[in-house]
RODO-2510 file (C-alpha; in nm, 4 decimals, decimal comma):
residues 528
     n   res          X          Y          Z
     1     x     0,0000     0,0000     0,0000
     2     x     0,1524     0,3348    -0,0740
     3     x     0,2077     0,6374     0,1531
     4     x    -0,0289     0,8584    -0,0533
     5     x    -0,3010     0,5723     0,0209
     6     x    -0,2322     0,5483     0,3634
     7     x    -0,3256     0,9092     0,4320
     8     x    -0,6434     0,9415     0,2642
     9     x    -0,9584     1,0461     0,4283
    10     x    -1,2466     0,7707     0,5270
    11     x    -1,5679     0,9260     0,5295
    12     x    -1,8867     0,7700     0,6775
    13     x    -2,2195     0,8616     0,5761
    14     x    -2,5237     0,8312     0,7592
    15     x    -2,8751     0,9088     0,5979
    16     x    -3,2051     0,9150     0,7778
    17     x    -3,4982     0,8856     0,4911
    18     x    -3,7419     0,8973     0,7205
    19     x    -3,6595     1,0943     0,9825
    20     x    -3,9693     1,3525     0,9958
    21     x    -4,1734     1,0519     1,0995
    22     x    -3,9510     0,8569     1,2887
    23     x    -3,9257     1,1542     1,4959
    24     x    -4,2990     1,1670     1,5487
    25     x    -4,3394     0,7726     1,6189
    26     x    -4,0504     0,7753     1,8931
    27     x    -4,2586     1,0999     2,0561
    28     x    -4,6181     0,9528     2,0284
    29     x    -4,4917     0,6222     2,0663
    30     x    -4,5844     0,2790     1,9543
    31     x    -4,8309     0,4000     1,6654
    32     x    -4,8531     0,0603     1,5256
    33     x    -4,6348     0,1358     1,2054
    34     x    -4,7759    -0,2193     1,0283
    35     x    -5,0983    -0,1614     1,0299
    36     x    -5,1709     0,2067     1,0344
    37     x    -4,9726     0,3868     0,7619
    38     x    -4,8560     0,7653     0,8681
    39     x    -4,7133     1,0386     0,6588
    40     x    -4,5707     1,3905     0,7168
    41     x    -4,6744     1,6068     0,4746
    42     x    -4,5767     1,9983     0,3976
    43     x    -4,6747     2,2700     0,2194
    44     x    -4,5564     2,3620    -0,1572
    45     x    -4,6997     2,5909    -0,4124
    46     x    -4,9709     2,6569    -0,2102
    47     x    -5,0810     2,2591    -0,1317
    48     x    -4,9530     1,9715     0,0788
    49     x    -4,7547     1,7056    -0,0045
    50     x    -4,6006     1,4063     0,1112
    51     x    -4,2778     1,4755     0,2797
    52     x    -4,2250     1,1589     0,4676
    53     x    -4,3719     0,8531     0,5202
    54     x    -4,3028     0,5168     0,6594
    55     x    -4,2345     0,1703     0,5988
    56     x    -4,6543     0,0758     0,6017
    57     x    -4,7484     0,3763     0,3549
    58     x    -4,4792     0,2592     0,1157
    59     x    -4,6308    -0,0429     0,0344
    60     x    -4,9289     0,1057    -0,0302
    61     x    -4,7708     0,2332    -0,3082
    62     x    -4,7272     0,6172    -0,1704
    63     x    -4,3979     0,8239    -0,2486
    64     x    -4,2604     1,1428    -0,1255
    65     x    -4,4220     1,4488    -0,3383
    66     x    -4,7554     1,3058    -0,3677
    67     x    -5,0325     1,5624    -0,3373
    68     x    -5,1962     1,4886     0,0172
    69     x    -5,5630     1,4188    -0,1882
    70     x    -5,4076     1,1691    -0,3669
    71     x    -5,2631     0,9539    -0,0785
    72     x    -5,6136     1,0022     0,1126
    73     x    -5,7595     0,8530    -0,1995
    74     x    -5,5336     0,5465    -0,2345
    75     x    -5,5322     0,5047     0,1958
    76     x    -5,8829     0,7206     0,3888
    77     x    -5,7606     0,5421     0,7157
    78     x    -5,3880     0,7421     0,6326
    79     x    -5,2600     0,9352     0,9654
    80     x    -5,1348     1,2588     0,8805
    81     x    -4,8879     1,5027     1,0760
    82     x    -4,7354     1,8202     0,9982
    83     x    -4,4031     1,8811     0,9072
    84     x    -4,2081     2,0513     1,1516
    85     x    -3,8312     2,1271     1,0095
    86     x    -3,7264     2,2911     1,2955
    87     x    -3,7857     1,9797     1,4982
    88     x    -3,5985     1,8137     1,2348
    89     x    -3,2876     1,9571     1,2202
    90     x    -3,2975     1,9664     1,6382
    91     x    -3,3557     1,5993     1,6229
    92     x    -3,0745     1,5810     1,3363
    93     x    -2,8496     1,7631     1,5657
    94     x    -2,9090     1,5723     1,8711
    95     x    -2,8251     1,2136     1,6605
    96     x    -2,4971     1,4100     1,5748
    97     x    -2,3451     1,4924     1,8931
    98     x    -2,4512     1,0965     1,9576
    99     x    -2,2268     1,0035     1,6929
   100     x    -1,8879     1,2112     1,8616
   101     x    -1,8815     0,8916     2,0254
   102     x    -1,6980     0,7439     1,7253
   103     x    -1,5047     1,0738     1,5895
   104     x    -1,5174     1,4741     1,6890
   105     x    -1,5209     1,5181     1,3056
   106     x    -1,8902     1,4860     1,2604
   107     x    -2,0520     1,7244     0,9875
   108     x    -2,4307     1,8361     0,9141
   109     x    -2,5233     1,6763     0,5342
   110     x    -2,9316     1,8505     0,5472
   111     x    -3,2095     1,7701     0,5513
   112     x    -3,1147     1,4147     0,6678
   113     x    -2,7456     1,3145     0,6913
   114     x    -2,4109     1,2831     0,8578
   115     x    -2,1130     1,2850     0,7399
   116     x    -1,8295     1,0999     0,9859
   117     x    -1,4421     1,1119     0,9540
   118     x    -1,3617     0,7655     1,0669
   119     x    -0,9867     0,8396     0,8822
   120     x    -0,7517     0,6789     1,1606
   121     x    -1,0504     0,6019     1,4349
   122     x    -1,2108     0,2827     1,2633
   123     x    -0,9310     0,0248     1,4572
   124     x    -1,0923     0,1214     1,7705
   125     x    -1,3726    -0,0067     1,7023
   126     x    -1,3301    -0,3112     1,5370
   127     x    -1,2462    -0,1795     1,1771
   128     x    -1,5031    -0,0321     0,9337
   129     x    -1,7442    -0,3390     0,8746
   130     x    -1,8158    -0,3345     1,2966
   131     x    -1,8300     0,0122     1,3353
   132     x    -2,1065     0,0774     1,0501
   133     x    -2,3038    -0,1974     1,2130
   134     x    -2,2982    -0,0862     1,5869
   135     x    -2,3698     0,2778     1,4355
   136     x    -2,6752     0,1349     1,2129
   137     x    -2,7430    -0,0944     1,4868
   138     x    -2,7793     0,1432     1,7642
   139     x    -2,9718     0,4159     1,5410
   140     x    -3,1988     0,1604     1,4559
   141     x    -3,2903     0,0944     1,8227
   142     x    -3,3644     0,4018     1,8959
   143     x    -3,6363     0,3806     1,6082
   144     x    -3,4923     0,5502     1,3289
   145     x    -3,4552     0,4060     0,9713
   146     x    -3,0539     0,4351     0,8952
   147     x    -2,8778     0,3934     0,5655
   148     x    -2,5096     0,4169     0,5586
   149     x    -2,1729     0,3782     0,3578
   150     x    -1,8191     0,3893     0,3802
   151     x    -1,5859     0,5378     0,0992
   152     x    -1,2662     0,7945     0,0764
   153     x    -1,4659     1,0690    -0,0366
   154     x    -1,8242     1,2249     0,1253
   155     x    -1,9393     1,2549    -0,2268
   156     x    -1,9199     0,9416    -0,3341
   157     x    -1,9864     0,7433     0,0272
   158     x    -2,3413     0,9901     0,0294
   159     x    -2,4284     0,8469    -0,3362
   160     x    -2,4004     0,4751    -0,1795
   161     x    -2,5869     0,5587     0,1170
   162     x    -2,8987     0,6539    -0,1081
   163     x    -2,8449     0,3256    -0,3916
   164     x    -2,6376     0,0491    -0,1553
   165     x    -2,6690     0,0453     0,1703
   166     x    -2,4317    -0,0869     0,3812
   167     x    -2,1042    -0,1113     0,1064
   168     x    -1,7884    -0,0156     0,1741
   169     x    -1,5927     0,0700    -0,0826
   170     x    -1,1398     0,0293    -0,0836
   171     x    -0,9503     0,3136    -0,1641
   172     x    -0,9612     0,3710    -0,5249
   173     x    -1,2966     0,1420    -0,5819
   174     x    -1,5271     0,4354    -0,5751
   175     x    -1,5323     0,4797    -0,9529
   176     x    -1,6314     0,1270    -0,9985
   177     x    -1,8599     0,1036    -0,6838
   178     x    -2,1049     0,3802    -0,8610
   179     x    -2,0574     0,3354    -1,2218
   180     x    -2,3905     0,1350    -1,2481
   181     x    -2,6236     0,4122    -1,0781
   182     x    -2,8902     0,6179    -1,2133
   183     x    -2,7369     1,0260    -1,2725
   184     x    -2,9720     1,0755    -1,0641
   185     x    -2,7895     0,9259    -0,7621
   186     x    -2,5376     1,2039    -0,7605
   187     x    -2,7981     1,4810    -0,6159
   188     x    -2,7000     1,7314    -0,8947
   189     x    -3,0714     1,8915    -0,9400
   190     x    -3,3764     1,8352    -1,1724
   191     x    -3,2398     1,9908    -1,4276
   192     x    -2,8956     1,8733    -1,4832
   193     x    -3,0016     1,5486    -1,4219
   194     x    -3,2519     1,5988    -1,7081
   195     x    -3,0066     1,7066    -1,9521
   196     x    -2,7688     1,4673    -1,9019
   197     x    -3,0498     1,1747    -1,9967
   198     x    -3,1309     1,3504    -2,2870
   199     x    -2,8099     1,3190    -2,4007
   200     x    -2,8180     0,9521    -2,3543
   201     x    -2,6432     0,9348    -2,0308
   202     x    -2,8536     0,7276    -1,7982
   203     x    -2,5724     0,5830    -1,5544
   204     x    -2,2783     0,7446    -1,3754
   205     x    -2,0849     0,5375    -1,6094
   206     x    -2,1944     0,6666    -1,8791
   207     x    -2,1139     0,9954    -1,7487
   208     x    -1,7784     0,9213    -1,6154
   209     x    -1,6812     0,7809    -2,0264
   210     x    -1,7000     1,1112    -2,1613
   211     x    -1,3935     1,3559    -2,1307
   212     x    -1,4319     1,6059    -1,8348
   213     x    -1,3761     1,8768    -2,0382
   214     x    -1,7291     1,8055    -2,2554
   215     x    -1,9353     1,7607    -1,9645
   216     x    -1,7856     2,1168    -1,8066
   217     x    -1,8675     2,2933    -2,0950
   218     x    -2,2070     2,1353    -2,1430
   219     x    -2,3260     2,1054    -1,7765
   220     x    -2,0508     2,3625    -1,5817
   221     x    -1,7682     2,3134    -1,4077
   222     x    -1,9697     2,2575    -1,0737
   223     x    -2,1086     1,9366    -1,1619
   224     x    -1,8040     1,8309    -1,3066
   225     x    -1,5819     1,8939    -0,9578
   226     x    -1,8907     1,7173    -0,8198
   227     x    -1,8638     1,4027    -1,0319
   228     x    -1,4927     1,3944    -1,0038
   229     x    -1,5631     1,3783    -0,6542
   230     x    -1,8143     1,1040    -0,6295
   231     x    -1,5231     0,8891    -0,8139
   232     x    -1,2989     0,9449    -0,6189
   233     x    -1,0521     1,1879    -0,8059
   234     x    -1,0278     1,4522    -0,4905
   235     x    -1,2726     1,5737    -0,2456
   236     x    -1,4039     1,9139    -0,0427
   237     x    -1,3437     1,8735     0,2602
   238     x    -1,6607     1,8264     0,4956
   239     x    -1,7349     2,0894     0,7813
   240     x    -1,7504     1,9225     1,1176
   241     x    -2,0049     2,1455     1,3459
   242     x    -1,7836     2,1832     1,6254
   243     x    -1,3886     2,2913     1,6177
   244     x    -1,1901     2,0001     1,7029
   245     x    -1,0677     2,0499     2,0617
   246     x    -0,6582     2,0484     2,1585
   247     x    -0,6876     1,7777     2,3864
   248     x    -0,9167     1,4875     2,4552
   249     x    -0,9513     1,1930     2,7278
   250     x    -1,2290     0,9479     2,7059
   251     x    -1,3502     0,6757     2,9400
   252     x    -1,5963     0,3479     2,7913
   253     x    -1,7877     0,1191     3,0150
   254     x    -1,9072    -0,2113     2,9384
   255     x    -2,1393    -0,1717     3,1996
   256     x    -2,3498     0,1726     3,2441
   257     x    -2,2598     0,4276     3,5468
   258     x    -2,5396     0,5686     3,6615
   259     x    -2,3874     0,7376     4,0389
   260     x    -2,2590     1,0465     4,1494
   261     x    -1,9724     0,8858     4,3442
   262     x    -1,9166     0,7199     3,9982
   263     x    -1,9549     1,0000     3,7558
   264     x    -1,7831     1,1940     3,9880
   265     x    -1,4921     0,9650     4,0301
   266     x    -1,4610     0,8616     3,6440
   267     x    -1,4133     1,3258     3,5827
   268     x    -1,1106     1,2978     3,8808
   269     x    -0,9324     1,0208     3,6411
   270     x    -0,9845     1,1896     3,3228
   271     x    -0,8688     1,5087     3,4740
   272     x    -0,5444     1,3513     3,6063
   273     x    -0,4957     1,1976     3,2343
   274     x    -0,5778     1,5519     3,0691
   275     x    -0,3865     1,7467     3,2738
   276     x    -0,0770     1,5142     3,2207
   277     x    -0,1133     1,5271     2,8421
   278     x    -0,0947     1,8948     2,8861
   279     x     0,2009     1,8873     3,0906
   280     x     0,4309     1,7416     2,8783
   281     x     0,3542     1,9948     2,6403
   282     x     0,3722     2,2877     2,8352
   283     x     0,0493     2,3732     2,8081
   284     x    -0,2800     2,5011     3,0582
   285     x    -0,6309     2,4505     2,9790
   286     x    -0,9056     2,7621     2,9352
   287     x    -1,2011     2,6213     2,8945
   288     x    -1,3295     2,2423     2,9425
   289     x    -1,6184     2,0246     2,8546
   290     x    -1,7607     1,7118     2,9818
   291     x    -1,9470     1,5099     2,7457
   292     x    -2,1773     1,2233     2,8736
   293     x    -2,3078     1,0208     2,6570
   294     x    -2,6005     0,8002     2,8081
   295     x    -2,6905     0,4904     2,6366
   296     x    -3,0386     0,5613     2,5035
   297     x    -2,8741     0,8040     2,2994
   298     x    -2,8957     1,1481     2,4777
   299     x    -2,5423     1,3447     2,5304
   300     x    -2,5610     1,6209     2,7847
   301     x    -2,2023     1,8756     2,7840
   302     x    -2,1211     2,0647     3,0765
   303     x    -1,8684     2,3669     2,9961
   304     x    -1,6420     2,5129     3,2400
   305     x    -1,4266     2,8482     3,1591
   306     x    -1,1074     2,9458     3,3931
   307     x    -0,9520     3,2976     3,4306
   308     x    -0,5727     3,1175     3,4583
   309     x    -0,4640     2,7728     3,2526
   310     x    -0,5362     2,5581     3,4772
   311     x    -0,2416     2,2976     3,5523
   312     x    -0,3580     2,0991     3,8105
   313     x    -0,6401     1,8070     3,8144
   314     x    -0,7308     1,9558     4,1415
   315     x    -0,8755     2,1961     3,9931
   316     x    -1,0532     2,0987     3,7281
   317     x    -1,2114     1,8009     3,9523
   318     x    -1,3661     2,1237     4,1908
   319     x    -1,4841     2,3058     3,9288
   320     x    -1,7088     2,0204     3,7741
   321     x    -1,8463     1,9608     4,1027
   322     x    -1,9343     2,3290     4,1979
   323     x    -2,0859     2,3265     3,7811
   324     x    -2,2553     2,0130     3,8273
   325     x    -2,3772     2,0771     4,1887
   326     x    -2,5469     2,4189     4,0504
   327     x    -2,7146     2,2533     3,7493
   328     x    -3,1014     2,4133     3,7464
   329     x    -3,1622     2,1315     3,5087
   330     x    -2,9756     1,8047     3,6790
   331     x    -2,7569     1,5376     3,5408
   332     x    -3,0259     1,2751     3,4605
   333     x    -2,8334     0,9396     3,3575
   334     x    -3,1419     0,8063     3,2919
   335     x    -3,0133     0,3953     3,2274
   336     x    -2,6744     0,5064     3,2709
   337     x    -2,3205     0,6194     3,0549
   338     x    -2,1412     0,4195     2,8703
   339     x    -1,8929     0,6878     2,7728
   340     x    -1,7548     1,0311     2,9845
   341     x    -1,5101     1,2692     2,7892
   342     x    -1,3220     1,5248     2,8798
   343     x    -1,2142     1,8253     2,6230
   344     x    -0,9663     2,1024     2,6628
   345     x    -1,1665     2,2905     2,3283
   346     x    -0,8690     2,6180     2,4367
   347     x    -0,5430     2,5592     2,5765
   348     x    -0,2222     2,8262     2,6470
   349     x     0,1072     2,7857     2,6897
   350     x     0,2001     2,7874     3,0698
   351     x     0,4004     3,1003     3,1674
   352     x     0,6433     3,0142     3,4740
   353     x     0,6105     3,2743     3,7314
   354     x     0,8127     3,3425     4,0783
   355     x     0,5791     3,1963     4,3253
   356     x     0,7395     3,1781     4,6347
   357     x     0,8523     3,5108     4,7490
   358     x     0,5981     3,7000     4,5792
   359     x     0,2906     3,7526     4,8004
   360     x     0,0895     3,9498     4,5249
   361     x     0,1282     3,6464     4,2692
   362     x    -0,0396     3,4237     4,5510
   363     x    -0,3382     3,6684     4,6329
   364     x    -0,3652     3,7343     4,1910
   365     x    -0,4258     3,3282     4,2235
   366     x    -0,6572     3,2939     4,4679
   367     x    -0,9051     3,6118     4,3727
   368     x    -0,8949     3,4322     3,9974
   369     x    -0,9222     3,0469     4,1924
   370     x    -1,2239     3,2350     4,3842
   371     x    -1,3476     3,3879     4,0335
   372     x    -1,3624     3,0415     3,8676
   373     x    -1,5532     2,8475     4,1485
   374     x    -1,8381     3,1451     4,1601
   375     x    -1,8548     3,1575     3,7348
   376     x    -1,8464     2,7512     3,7788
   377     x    -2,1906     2,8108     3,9660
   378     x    -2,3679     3,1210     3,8355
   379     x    -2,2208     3,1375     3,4766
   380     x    -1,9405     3,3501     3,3705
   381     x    -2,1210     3,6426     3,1883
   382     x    -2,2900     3,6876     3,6272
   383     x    -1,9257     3,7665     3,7179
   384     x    -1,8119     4,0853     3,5990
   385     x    -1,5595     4,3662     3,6468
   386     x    -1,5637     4,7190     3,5606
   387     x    -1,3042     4,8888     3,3436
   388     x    -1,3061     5,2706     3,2478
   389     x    -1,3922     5,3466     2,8579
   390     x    -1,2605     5,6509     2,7229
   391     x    -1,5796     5,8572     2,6542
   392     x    -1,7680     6,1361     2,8426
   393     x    -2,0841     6,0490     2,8084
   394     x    -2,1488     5,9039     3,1729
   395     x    -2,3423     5,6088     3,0907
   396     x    -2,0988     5,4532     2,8438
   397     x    -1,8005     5,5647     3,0942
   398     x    -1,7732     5,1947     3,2665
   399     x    -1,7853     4,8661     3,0653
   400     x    -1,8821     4,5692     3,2208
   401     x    -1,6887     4,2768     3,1045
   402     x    -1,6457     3,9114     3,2402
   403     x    -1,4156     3,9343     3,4862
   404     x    -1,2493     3,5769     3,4064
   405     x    -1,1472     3,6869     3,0705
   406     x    -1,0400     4,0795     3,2203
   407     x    -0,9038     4,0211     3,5683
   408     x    -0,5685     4,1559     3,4304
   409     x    -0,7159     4,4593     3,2650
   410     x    -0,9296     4,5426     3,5762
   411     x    -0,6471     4,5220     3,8299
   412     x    -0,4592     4,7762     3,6016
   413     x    -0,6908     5,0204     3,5193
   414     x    -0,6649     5,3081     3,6031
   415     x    -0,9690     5,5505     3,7156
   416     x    -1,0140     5,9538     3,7351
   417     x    -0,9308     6,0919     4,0922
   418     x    -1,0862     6,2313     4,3309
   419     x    -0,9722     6,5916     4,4185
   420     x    -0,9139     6,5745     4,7625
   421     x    -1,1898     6,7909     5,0128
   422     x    -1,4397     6,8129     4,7290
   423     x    -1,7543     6,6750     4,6684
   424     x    -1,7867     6,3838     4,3980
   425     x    -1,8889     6,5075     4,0308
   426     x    -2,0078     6,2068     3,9815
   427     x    -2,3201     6,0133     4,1638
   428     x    -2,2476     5,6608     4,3748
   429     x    -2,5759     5,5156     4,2195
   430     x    -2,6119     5,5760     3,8765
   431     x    -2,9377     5,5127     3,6902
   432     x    -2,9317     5,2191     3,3602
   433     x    -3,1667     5,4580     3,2351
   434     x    -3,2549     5,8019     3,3502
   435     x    -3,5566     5,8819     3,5101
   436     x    -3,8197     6,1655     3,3593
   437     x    -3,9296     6,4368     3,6276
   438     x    -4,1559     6,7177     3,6076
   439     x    -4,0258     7,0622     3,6223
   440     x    -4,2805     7,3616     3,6498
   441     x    -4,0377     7,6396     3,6073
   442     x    -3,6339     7,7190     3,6083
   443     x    -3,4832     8,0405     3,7111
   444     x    -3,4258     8,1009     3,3837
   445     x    -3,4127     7,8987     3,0455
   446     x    -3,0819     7,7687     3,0899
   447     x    -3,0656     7,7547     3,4426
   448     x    -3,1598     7,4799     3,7565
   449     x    -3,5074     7,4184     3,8627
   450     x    -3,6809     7,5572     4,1915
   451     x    -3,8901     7,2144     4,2303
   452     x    -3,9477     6,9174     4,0599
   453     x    -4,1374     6,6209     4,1141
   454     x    -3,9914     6,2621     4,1057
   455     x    -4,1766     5,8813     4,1793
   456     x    -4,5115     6,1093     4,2538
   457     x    -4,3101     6,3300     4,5300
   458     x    -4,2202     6,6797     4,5360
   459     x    -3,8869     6,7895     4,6194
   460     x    -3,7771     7,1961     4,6891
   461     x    -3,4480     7,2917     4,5353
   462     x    -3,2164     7,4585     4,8305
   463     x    -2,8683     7,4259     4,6332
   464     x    -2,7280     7,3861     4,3626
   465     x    -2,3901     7,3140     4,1408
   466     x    -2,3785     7,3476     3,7962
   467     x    -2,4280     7,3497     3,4939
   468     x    -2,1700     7,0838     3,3626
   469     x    -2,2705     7,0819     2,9832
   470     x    -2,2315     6,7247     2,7944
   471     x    -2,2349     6,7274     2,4011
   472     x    -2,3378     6,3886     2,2977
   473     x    -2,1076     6,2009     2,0037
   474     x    -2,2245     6,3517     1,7050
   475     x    -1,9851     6,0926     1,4737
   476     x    -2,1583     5,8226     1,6702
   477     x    -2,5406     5,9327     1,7322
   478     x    -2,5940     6,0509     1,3764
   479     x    -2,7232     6,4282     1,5752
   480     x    -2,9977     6,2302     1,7397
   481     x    -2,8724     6,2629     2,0901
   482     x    -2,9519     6,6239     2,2636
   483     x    -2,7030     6,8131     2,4572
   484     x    -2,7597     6,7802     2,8370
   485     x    -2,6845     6,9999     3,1523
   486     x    -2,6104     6,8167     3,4333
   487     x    -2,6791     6,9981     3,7882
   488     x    -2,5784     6,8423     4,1434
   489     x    -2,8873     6,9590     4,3801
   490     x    -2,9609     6,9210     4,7157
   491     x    -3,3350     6,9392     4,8451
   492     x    -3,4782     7,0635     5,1184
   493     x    -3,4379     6,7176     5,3080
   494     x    -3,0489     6,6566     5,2116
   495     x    -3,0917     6,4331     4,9828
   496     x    -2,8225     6,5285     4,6426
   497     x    -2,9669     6,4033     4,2989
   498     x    -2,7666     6,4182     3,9683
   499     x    -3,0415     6,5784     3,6579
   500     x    -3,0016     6,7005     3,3734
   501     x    -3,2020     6,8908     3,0898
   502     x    -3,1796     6,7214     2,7736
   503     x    -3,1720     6,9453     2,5181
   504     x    -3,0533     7,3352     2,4868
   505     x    -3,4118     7,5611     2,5414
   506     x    -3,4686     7,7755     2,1746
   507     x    -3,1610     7,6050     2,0220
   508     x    -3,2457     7,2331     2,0056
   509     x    -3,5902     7,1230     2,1201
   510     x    -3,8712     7,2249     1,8627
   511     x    -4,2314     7,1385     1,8325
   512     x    -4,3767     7,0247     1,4698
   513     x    -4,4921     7,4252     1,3624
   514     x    -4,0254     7,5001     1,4631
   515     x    -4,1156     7,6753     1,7794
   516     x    -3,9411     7,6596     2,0650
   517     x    -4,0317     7,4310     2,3378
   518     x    -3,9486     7,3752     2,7013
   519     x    -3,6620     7,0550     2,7179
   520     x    -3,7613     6,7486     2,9579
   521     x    -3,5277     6,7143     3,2422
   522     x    -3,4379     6,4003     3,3903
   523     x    -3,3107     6,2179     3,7329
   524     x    -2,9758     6,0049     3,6192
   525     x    -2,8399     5,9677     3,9524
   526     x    -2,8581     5,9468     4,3348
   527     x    -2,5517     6,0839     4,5850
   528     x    -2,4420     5,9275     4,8724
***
């Protein structure tokens, strides 16, 4: 076998026909698929046709795109159900992260397939021939209808999954393993495929005789790349839904776990494995998932984030138990896992750092070790820091960012000061979004208000401090944004509020007819 040979791809396709209705069946139940036939059906061009159907209303001679009158005519005792796509693809989805059981490299191939790079994987399980039938096997006993092939490209391995079943096909076979099937087989569209039989090419044979360079002129160079690929000569590369992660530790049972001492356990190993992999690389893990994968088909991922690379299994073992002790919705292993996984999806290369004498590395370690176990419980976007923005308009002055992924930023920033023996220019308790209050009169246009009324209570202006004018960011607010004059007041009771007038009296602020109009003013903060 040559070298070239030994690194090509092996692609696995899966293909659900009848999906739409197997998920249906599996929800309702045992609908008694012998004896009472049951189609999906959707609408096109304004009427609804057959979009799925199974095994019963087959023989009754039905087919997919048959009006809906017409099967009710051949079958009056035919159950019907709506086609829900959305449920289709979720279902679709959920068979998917099923099958990263047998390879990360698992790609969407709508409305109903898979596409699986087995390429260096398939020894683990037995070879090719017993992983396709424990895949088929196990799909088909959770009730869905499962056709699937084996080749070196997805082209032509999807072709066999739709015309033979089951084949595997050597490196280099595929042009003779799809020779003999209908043009049709190769998914190219109505029209192509129409074309090509009126020229008198009814088999991918008889396409594959003719010199590439006639059929891309006649029928475009896309469906020539595409034929090339179905025999084998090249292949796009498929697009697995999820980024394959840096590191990965795995752990099978023959026999279900269904415990907590035993889930819990089975994470402490696999974090003492990862971690160790790691290690010899020099490397500290980000973010981590935990994949269990129960054995009636349901995976459920937990997803822990750190604000350090974590280098120690300690670690990693606490924050999985603080995650999965905070779960709203709880692990449910239902009849058991018969596969855990840990993931390190974003690694970094370990920086060493003088630990011993300095005490402000040790306190950096434990307010991020403190970060990580409270994000590990409440989520990571609950944890935040603040970190000044450079802008003067006061609401967008403070950002609030996670503080795992800013710790560093927020320890360094650095904030206005304070001018010693004055009072604050800016409120402790500032509103998201200010607060509209009633203003009978000012001293003059421009100037602060005797009274106002705020929450349906009256408060008498006794100082006051101002104005501080703020010009909102033209560039930015397109001239939509007023100007605003901020005034610290003090009421007759001591208590200092931050307001403003938005908008400049007989220079911004017009009613429909252009005449002037008195601005609204507004509560945006509280003082201490």
């Amino acid at each position: 076998m040559s070298a070239s040979s030994l690194n090509r791809r092996r692609i696995l396709s899966l293909w659900l026909p009848r999906l739409p209705i197997d998920r249906i069946q599996r929800f309702f139940g045992a609908l008694g698929k012998a004896n009472d036939p049951s189609i999906v059906v959707i609408k096109d061009n304004n009427a609804l046709i057959i979009h799925a159907l199974d095994e019963a209303a087959e023989r009754l001679g039905l087919h997919i795109g048959q009006p809906l009158a017409n099967a009710r005519a051949m079958c009056p005792d035919l159950k019907v159900f709506d086609a829900d796509v959305v449920a289709d693809a979720k279902t679709l989805s959920d068979i998917a992260d099923w099958c990263d059981r047998f390879t990360p490299l698992v790609a969407l191939d709508p409305p109903h397939g898979l596409f699986l790079d087995i390429t260096g994987c398939a020894h683990l399980f037995g070879g090719e021939a017993a992983l396709l039938q424990t895949l088929v096997r196990a799909l088909a006993r959770q009730g869905f209808a499962v056709s699937a092939a084996i080749a070196g490209t997805s082209v032509c391995a999807r072709t066999l999954t739709r015309q033979a079943s089951g084949t595997i096909v050597a490196d280099g076979g595929e042009a003779a393993a799809i020779d003999r099937f209908p043009v049709s087989a190769l998914g190219a569209g109505e029209v192509i495929t129409t074309g090509l039989r009126r020229a008198g090419l009814k088999t991918i044979g008889d396409v594959a005789s003719r010199a590439p360079s006639e059929i891309t002129a006649r029928f475009g160079a896309r469906f020539s790349t595409l034929l090339a690929h179905a025999l084998g000569q090249g292949d796009a590369p498929i697009s697995p839904r999820k980024p394959l992660p840096d590191y990965i530790v795995e752990k099978r049972f023959a026999e279900p776990i269904a415990t907590d001492t035993m889930i819990a356990m089975t994470l402490s190993r696999l974090a003492d494995t990862l971690i160790a992999s790691m290690e010899k690389q020099g490397k500290g893990a980000r973010r981590l998932e935990a994949a269990f994968f129960r054995t009636d088909g349901v995976v459920r991922t937990i997803m822990v984030e750190t604000g350090r690379s974590v280098t120690r299994s300690a670690v990693v073992d606490r924050l999985f138990r603080e995650r999965l002790d905070a779960l709203a919705d709880p692990l449910d292993p239902g009849f058991g896992f018969d596969m855990v996984r840990l993931s390190a999806s974003r690694t970094e290369i370990v920086v060493q750092e003088q630990r011993d004498l300095d005490a402000h590395v040790h306190d950096n370690d434990e307010l991020a070790a403190l970060i990580d176990r409270i994000a590990a419980r409440i989520g990571g976007k609950r944890v935040v820091v603040h970190l000044p923005e450079d802008t003067h308009i006061p609401e967008c002055a403070v950002l609030a960012a996670p503080a795992q992924h800013h710790l560093a930023a927020a320890m360094q920033a650095e904030w206005p000061a304070r001018a010693e023996s004055e009072p604050p220019l800016r409120p402790l308790r500032l509103f998201d979004k200010p607060e509209l209050v009633t203003v009978p009169f000012a001293t003059v246009p421009d100037g602060p208000p005797h009274q106002f009324t705020w929450r349906r209570a009256k408060h008498a202006v006794v100082r006051v401090e101002g104005p501080e004018r703020i010009a909102m960011e033209w560039w930015r607010q397109d001239g939509k944004q007023l100007t605003r004059d901020y005034f610290r007041i003090e009421d007759a009771e001591g208590l200092r509020f931050w307001i403003f007038r938005d908008g400049l009296y007989e220079g911004e602020v017009f009613d429909a007819e252009g005449k002037p109009i008195p601005p609204n003013w507004y509560v945006h903060g509280l003082f201490a």
